[in-house]
C-alpha positions in Angstrom: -0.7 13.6 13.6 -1.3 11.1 16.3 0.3 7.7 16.9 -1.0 5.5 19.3 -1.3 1.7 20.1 -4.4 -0.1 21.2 -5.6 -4.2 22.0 -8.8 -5.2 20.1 -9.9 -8.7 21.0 -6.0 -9.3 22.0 -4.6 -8.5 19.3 -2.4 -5.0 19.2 -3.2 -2.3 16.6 -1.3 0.6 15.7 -3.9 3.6 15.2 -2.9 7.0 13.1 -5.1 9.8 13.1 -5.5 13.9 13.2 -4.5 14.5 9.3 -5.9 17.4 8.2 -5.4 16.9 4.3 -7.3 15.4 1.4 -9.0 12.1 2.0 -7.5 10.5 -1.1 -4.1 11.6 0.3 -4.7 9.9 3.1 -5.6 6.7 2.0 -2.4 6.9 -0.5 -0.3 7.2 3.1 -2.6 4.1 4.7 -1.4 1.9 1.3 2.0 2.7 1.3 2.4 2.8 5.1 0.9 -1.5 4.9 2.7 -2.2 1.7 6.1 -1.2 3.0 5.8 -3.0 6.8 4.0 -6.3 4.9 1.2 -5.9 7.3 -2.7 -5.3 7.3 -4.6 -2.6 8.3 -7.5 -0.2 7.0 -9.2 3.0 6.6 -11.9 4.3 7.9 -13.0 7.3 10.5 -10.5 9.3 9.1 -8.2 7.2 10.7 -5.4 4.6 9.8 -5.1 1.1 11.4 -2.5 -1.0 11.2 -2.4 -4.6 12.4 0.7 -4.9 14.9 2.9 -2.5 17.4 4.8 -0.9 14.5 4.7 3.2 16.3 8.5 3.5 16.0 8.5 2.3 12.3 5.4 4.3 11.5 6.8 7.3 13.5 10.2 7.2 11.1 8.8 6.5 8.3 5.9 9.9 8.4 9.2 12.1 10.0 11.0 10.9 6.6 7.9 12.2 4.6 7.7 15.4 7.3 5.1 14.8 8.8 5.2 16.5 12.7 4.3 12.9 14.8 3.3 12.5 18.7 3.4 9.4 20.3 0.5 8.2 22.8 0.4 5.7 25.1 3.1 3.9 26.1 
């Protein structure tokens, strides 16, 4: 999976993509991942969004679950 950080109109984003599993799965990960940094985000384009710069957390938090994580950009 891919972890990478982006500005839309300003504001930064934290983008997650490349999972090769089940949709449904996916969007259990895209909950869980906003519900334990208290932030927004969404679903969609087989890709996670999460308002804010939160890579490192992400990036901890999918190595706990054993995920294999790359960082890009920055």
């Amino acid at each position: 999976m891919i972890c990478k950080y982006e500005k839309r109109k300003g504001k930064p984003i934290t983008i997650i993509e490349g999972y090769t599993g089940a949709d449904s799965d996916f969007k259990k990960l895209a909950k869980e991942l906003k519900t334990r940094l208290s932030v927004g985000g969404s679903f969609k384009n087989d890709q996670i969004i999460i308002q804010g710069d939160y890579r490192d957390k992400i990036m901890d938090i999918l190595k706990e679950k054993g995920f294999n994580v790359k960082r890009v950009g920055g």
